[in-house]
C-alpha positions in Angstrom: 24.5 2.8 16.1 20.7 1.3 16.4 18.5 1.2 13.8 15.1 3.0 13.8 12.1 0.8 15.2 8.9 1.0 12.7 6.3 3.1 14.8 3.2 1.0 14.0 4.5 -2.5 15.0 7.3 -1.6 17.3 9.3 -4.3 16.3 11.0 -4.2 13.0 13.7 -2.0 11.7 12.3 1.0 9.7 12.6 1.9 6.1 10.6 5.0 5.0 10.2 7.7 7.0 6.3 9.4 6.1 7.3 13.2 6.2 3.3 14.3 6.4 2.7 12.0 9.5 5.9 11.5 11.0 6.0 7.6 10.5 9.0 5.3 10.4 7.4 2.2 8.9 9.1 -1.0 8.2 8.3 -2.2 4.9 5.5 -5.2 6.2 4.0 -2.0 7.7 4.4 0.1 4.6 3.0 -2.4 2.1 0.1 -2.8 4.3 -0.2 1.2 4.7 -0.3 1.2 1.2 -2.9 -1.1 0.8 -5.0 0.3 3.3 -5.3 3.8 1.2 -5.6 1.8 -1.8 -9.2 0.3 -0.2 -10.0 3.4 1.4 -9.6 5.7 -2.0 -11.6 2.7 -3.8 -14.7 2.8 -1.1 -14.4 6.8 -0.9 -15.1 7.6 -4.8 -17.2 4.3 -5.3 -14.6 3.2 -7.9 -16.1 -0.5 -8.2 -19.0 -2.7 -7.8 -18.4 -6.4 -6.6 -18.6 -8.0 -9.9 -17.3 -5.1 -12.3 -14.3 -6.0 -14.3 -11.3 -3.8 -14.7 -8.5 -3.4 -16.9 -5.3 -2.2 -15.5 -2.5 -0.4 -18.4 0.5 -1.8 -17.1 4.0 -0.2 -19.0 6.1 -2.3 -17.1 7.6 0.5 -14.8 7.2 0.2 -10.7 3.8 2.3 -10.4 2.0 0.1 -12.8 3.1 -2.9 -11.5 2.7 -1.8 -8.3 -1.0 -0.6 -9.0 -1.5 -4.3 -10.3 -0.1 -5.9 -7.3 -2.2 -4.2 -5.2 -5.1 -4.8 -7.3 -5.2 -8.2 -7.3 -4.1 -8.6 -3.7 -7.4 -6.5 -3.5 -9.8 -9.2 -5.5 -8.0 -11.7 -3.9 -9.0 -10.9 -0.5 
């Protein structure tokens, strides 16, 4: 049986399947999807200046640590 090819890159096996848009993304394309809406939410609503500070709750479970991750990936870039 083949595996599903990721529609964005074309090359590697997909993971998630994006019901709204009919996407099977591989998860290098996912992460990066996810990033993507991060910045575009954060420019949309003005979240942040360049040099404010933020604090981030983190509980320990996958959303927080995920929202982190991305976060810092974010200010690292």
């Amino acid at each position: 049986m083949d595996s599903v090819v990721c529609t964005v890159c074309k090359r590697r096996s997909a993971f998630f399947f994006r019901q709204y848009s009919g996407e099977m993304l591989c998860k290098g394309c996912f992460v990066k999807s996810i990033e993507s809406k991060v910045r575009a939410t954060i420019a949309k609503y003005k979240m942040f200046d360049f040099d404010d500070r933020i604090a981030v709750a983190v509980s320990g479970g996958k959303d927080s640590v995920s929202l982190l991750h991305i976060l810092a990936k974010i200010e690292r870039d």
